[in-house]
Backbone as JSON, one array per atom type, in Angstrom:
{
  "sequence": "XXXXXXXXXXXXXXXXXXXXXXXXXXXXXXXXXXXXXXXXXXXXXXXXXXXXXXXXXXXXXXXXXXXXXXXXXXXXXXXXXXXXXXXXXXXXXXXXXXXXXXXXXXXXXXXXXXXXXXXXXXXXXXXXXXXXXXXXXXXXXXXXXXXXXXXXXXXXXXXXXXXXXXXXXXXXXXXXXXXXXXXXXXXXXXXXXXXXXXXXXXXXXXXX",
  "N": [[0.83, -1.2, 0.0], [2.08, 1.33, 0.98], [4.27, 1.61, -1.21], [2.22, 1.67, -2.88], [0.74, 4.31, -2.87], [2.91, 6.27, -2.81], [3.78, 6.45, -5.62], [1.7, 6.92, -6.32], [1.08, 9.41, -5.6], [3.66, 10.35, -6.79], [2.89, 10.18, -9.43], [0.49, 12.01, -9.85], [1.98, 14.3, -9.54], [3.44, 14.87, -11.62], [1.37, 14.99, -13.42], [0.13, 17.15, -12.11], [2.53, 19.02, -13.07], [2.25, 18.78, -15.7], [-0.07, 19.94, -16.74], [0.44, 22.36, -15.84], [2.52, 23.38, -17.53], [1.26, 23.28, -19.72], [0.06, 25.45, -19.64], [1.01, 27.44, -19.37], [2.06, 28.91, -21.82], [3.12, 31.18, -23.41], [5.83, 30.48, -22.73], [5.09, 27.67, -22.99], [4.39, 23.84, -23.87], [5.85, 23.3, -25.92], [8.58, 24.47, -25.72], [9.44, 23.41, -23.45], [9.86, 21.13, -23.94], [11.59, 20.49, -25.8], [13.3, 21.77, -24.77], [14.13, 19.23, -23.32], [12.24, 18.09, -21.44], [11.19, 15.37, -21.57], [12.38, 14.08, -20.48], [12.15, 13.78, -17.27], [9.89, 12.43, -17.1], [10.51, 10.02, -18.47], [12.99, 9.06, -18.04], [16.27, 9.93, -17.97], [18.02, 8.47, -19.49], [15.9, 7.16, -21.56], [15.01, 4.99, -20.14], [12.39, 4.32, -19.17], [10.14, 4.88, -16.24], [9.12, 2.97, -13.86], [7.26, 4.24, -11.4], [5.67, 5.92, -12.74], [4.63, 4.84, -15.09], [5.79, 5.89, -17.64], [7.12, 4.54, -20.53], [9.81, 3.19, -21.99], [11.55, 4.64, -24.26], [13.75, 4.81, -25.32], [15.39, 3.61, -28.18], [12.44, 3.1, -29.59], [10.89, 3.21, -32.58], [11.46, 5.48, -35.2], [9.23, 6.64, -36.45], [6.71, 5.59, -35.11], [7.09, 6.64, -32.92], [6.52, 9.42, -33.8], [4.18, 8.96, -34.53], [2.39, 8.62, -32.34], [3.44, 10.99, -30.43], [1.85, 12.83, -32.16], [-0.7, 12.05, -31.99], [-1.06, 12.04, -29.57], [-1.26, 14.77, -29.42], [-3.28, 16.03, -31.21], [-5.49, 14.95, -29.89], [-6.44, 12.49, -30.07], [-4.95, 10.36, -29.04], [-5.05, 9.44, -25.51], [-6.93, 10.64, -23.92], [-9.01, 9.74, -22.8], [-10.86, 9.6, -20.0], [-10.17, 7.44, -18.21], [-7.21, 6.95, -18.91], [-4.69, 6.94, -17.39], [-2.06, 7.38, -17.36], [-2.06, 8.53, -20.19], [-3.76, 10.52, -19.79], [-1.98, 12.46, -18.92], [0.32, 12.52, -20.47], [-0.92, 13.63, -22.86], [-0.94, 16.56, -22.35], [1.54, 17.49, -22.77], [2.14, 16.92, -25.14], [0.96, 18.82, -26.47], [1.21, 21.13, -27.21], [3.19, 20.87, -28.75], [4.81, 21.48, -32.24], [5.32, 20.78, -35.44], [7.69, 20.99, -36.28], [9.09, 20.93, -33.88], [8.41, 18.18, -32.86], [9.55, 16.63, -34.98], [12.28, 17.45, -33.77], [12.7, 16.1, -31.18], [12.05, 13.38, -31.76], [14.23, 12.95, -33.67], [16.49, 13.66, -31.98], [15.71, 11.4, -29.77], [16.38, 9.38, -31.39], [19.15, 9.2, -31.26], [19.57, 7.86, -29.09], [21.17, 5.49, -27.08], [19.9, 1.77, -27.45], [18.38, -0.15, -24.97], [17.82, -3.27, -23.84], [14.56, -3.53, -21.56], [14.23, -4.77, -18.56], [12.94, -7.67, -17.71], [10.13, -7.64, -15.87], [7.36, -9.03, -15.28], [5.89, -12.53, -14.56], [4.25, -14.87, -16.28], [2.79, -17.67, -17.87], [4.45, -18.8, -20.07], [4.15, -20.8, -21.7], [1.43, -20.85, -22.54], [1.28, -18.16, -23.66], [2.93, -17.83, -25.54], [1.32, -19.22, -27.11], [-1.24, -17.61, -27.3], [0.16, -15.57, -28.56], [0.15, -16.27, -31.07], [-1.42, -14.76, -33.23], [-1.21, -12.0, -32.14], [1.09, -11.92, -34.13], [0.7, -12.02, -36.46], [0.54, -9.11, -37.29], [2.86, -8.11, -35.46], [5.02, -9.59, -35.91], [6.97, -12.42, -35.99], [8.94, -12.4, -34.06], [8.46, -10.35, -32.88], [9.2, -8.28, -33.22], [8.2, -5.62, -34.77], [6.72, -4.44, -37.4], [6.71, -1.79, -39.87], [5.27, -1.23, -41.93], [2.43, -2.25, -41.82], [1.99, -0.24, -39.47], [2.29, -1.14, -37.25], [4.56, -1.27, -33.97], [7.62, -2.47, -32.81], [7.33, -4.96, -30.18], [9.42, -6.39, -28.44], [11.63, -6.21, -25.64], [10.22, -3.77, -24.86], [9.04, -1.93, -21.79], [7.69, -4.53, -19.88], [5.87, -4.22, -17.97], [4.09, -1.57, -18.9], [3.49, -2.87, -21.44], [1.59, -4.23, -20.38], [-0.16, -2.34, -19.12], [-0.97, -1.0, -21.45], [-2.56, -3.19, -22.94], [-4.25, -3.72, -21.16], [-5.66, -1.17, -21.23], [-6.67, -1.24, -23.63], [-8.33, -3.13, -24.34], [-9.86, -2.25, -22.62], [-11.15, -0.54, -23.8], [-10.03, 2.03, -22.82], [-8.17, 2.98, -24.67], [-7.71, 3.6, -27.95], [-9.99, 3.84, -28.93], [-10.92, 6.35, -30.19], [-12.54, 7.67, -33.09], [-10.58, 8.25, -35.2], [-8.21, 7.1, -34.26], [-6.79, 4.67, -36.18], [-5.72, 2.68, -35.93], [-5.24, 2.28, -33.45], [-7.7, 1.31, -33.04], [-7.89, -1.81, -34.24], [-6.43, -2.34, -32.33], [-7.79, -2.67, -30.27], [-9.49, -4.86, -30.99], [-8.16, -6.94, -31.34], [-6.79, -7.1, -29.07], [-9.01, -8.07, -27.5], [-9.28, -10.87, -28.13], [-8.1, -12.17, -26.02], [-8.71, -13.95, -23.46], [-8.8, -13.13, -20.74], [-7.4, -11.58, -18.11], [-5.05, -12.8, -17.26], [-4.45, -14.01, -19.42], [-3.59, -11.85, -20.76], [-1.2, -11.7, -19.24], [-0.03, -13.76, -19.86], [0.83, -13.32, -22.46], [2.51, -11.22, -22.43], [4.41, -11.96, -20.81], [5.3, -13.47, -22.5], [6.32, -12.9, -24.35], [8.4, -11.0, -23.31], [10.3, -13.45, -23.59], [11.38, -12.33, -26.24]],
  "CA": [[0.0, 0.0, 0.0], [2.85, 2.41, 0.85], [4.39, 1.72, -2.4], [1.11, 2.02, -4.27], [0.75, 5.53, -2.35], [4.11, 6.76, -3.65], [3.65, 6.14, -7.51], [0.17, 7.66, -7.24], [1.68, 10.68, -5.83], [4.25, 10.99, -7.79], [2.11, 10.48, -10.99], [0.01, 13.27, -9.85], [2.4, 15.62, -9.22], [3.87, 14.91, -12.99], [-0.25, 15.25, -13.95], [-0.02, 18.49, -12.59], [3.45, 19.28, -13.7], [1.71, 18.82, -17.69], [-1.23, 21.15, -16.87], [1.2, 23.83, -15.39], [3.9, 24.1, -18.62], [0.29, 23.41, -21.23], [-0.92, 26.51, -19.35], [2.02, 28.44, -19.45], [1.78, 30.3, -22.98], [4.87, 32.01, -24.32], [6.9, 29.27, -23.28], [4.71, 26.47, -23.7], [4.96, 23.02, -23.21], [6.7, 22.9, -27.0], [9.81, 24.64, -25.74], [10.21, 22.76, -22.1], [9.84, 19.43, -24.29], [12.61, 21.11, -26.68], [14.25, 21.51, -23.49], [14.63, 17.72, -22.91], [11.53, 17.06, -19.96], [10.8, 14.43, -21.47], [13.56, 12.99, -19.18], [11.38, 13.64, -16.36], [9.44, 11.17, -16.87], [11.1, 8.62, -19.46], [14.49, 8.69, -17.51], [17.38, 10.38, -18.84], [18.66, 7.96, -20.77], [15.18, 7.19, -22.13], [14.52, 3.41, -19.84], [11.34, 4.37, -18.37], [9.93, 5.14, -15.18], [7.78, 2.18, -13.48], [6.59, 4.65, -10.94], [4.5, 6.26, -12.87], [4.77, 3.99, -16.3], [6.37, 6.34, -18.33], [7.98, 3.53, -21.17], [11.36, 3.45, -22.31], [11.61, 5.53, -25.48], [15.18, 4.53, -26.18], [14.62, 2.24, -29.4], [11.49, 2.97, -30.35], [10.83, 3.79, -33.96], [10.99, 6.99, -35.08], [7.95, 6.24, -37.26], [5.28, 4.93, -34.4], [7.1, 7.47, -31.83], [6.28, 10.45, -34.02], [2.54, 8.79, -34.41], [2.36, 8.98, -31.23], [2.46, 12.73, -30.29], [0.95, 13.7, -33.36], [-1.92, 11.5, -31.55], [-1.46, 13.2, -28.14], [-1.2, 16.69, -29.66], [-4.89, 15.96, -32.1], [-6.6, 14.63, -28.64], [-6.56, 11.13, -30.77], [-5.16, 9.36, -27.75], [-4.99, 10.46, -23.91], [-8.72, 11.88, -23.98], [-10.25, 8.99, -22.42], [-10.84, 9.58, -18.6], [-9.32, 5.79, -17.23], [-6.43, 6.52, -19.69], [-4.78, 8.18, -16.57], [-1.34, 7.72, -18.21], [-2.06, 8.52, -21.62], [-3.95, 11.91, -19.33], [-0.5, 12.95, -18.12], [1.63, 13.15, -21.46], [-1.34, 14.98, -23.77], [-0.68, 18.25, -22.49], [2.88, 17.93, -22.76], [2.22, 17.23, -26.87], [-0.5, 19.26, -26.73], [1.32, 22.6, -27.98], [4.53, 21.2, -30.17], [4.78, 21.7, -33.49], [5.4, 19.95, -36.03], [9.13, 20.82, -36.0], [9.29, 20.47, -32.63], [7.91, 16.66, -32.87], [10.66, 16.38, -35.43], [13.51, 17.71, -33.56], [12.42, 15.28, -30.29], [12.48, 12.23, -32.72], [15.46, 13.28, -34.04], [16.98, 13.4, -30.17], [15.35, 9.68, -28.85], [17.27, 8.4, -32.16], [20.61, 9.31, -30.77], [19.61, 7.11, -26.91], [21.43, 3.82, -26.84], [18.78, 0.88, -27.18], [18.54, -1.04, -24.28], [16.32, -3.86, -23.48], [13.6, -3.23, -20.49], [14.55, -5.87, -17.58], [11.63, -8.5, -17.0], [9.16, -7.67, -14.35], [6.07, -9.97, -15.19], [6.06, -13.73, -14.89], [3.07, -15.07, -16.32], [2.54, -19.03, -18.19], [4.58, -18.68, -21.53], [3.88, -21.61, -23.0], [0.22, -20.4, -23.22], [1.59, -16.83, -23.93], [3.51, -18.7, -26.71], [-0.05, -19.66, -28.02], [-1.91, -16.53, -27.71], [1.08, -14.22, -29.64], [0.32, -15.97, -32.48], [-2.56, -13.47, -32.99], [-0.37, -10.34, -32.47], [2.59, -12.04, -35.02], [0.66, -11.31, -37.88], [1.03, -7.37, -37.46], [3.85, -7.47, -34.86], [6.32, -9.95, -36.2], [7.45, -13.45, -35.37], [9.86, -12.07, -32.88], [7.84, -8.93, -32.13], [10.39, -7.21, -33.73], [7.4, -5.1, -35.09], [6.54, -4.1, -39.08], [6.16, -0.19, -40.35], [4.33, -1.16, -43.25], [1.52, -2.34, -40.99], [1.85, 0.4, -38.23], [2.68, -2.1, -35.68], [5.77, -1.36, -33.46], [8.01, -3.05, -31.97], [7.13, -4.89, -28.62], [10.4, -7.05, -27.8], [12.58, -5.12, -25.22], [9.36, -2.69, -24.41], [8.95, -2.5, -20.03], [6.7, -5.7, -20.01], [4.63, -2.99, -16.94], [3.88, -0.51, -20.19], [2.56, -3.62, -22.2], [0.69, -4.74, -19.35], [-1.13, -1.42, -19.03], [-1.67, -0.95, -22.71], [-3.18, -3.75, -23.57], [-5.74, -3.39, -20.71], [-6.39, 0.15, -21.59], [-7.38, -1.55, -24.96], [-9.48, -4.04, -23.55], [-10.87, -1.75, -21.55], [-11.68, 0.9, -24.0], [-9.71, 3.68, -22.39], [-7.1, 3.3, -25.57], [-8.18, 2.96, -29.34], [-11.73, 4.36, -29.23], [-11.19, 7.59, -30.61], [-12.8, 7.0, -33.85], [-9.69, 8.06, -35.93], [-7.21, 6.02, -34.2], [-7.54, 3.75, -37.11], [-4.0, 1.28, -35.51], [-5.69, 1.99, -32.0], [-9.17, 0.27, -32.66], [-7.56, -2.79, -34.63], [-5.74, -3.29, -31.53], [-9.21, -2.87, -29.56], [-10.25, -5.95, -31.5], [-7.31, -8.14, -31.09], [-6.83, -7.07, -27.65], [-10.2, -8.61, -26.59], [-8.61, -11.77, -28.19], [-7.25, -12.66, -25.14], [-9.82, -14.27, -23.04], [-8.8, -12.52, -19.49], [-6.47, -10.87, -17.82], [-4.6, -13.65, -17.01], [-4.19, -14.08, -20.89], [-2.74, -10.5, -21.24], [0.36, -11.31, -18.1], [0.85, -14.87, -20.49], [1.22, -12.81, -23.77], [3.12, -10.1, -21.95], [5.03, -13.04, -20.4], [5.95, -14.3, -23.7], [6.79, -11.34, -25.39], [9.56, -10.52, -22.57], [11.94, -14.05, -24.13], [11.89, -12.55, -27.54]],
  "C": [[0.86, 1.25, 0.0], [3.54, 2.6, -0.21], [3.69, 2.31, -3.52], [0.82, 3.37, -4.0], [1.54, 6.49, -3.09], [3.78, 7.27, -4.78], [2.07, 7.18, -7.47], [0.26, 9.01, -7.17], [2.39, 11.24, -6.33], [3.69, 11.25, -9.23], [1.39, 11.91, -11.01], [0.7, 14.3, -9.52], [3.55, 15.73, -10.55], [2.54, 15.17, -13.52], [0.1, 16.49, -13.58], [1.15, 19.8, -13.05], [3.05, 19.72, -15.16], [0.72, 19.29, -17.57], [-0.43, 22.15, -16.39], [1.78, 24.04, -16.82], [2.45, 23.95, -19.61], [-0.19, 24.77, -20.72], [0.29, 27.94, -19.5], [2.28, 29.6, -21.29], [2.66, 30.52, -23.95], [5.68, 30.84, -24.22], [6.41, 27.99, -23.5], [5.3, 25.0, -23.94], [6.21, 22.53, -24.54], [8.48, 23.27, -26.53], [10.31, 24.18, -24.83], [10.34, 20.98, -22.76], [11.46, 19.62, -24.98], [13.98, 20.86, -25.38], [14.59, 20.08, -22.55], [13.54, 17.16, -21.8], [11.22, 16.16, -20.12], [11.45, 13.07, -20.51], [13.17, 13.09, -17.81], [10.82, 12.74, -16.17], [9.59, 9.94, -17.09], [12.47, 8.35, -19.11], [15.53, 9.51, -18.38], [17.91, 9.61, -20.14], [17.35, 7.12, -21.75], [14.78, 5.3, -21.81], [13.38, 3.53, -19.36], [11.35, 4.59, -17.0], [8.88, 3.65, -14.85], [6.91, 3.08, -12.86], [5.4, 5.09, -11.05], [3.96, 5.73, -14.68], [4.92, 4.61, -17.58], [7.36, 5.35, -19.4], [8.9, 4.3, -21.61], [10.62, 3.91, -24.05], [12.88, 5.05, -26.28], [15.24, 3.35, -27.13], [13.8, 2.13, -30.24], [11.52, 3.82, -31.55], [10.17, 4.5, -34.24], [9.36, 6.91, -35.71], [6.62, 6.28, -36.09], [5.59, 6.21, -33.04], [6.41, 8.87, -32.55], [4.42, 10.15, -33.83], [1.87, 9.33, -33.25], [2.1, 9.7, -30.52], [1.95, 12.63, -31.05], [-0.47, 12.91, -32.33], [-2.62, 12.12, -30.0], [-1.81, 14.52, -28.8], [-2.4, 16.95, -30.46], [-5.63, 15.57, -30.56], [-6.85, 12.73, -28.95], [-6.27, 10.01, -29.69], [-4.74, 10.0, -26.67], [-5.89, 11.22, -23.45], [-9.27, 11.23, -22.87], [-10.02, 9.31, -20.57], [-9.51, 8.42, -17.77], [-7.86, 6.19, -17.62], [-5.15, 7.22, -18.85], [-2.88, 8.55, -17.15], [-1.21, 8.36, -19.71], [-2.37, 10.53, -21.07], [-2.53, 13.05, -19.45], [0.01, 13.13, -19.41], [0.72, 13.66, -22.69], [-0.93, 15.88, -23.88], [0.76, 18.36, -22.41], [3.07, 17.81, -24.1], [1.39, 17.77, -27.35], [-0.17, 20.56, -27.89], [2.41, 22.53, -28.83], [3.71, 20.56, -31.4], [5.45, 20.72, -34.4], [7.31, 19.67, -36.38], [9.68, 20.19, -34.64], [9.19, 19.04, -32.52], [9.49, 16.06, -33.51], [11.91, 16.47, -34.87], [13.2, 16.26, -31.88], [12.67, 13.84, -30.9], [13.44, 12.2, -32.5], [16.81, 12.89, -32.55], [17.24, 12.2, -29.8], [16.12, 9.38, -29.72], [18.62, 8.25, -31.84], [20.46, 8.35, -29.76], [19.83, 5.97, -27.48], [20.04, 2.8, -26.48], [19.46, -0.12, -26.4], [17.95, -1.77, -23.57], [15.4, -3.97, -22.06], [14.34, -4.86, -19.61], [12.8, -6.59, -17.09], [11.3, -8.21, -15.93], [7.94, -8.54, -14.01], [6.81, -11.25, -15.41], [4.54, -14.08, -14.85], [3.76, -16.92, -17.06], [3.08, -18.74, -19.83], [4.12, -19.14, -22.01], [2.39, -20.93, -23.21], [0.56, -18.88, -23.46], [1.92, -16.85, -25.39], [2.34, -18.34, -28.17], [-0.78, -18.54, -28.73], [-1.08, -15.4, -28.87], [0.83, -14.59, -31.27], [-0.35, -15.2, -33.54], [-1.94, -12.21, -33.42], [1.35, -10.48, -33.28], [2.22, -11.86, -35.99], [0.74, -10.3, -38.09], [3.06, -7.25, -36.89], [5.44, -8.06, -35.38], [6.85, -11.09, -35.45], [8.18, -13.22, -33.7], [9.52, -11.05, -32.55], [8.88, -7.6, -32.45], [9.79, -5.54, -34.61], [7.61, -4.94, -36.53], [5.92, -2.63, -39.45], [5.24, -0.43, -41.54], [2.82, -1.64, -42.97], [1.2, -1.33, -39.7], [1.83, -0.14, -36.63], [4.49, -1.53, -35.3], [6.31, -2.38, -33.06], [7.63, -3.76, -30.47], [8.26, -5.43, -27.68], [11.45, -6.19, -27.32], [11.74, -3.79, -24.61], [9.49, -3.23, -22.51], [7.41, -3.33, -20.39], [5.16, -4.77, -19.2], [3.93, -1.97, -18.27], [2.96, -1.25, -20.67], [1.67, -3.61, -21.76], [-0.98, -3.9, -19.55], [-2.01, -1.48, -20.31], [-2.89, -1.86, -23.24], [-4.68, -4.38, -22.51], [-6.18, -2.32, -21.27], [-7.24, -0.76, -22.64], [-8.64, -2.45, -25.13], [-10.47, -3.42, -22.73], [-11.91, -0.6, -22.28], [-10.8, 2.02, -23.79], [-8.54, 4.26, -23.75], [-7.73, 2.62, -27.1], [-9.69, 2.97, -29.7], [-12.05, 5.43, -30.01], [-11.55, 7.21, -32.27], [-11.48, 7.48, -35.25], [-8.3, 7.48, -35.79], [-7.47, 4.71, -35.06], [-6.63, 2.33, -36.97], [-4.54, 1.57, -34.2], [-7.02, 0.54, -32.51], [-8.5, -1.02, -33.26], [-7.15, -3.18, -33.55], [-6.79, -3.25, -30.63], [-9.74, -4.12, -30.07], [-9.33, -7.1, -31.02], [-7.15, -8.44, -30.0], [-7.65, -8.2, -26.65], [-10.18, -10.54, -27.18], [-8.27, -13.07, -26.96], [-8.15, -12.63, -23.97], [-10.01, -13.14, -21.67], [-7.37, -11.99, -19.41], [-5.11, -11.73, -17.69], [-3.52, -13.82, -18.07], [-3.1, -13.42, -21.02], [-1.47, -10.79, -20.43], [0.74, -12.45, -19.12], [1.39, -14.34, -21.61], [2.24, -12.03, -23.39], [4.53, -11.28, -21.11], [6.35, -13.52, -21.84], [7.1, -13.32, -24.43], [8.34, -11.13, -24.37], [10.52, -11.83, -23.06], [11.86, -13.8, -25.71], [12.85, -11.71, -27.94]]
}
């Protein structure tokens, strides 16, 4: 409980960290992102935060990372109430620009890729089973495919997946009706009978 206390305070006091700099104006949250905060929450060297499940950035492709904002900064994803992570880093892509997006890219591509350290143990072999589902977008080895708009998942913090692919299940991610690579994964998501499912897939995914 004192753990779970922690993390919730610290999340909210990065929640209202990203309504202070979206409210701020002149300098705006485009030029404190410019200014590197994203290392506030994604770690300096871009491994994530568990605390408040900020994922590692370092790796991910420029392609699905730029999607990404552009999706925070339209309202496309991080709208939904539950989505309480997705809440938190809108208003920090709420006000850059389209250069700005670019020069941030540009940045994460320089961060040494380095793979997330296992935190879930769930039932591979049935994890095994279920991935074969998310290998036709994501890639035998999850190594992900741009020509499908699937990322990468092998090497993501397994805690990140975790979340995600409840949000998606849950609704709180891939509803907006022009997330048109969110709702597909709203369908596949629900794939996966229970929750249970999601720690074996998320399981699996962490030996590839």
């Amino acid at each position: 409980m004192k753990k779970l206390m922690t993390s919730t305070t610290l999340f909210l006091s990065v929640l209202c960290s990203a309504a202070s700099l979206a409210a701020e104006g002149d300098i705006g949250v485009a030029a404190a992102m410019d200014d590197r905060y994203c290392t506030t929450c994604h770690g300096v060297e871009g491994l994530g935060n568990i605390a408040i499940e900020a994922p590692r950035l370092a790796g991910m492709e420029a392609w699905y990372l730029k999607r990404q904002l552009e999706n925070f900064r339209a309202g496309i994803r991080g709208k939904h109430g539950e989505d309480l992570q997705g809440n938190a880093m809108r208003p920090m892509a709420a006000k850059l620009s389209d250069e700005s997006i670019t020069d941030i890219v540009d940045w994460i591509g320089d961060w040494e890729y380095v793979p997330a350290e296992a935190t879930i143990e769930g039932n591979v072999r049935q994890g095994r089973t279920a991935f074969q589902a998310c290998a036709a977008c994501h890639g035998a080895n999850a190594q992900g495919n741009e020509a499908l708009g699937a990322p990468a998942l092998a090497g993501q913090n397994d805690w990140y997946l975790l979340t995600q692919l409840r949000n998606f299940r849950a609704g709180f991610r891939g509803s907006h009706q022009e997330d048109t690579f969110g709702s597909q994964m709203v369908t596949m998501s629900k794939t996966l009978r229970d929750d249970q499912a999601v720690i074996n897939v998320v399981s699996y995914i962490n030996t590839l």
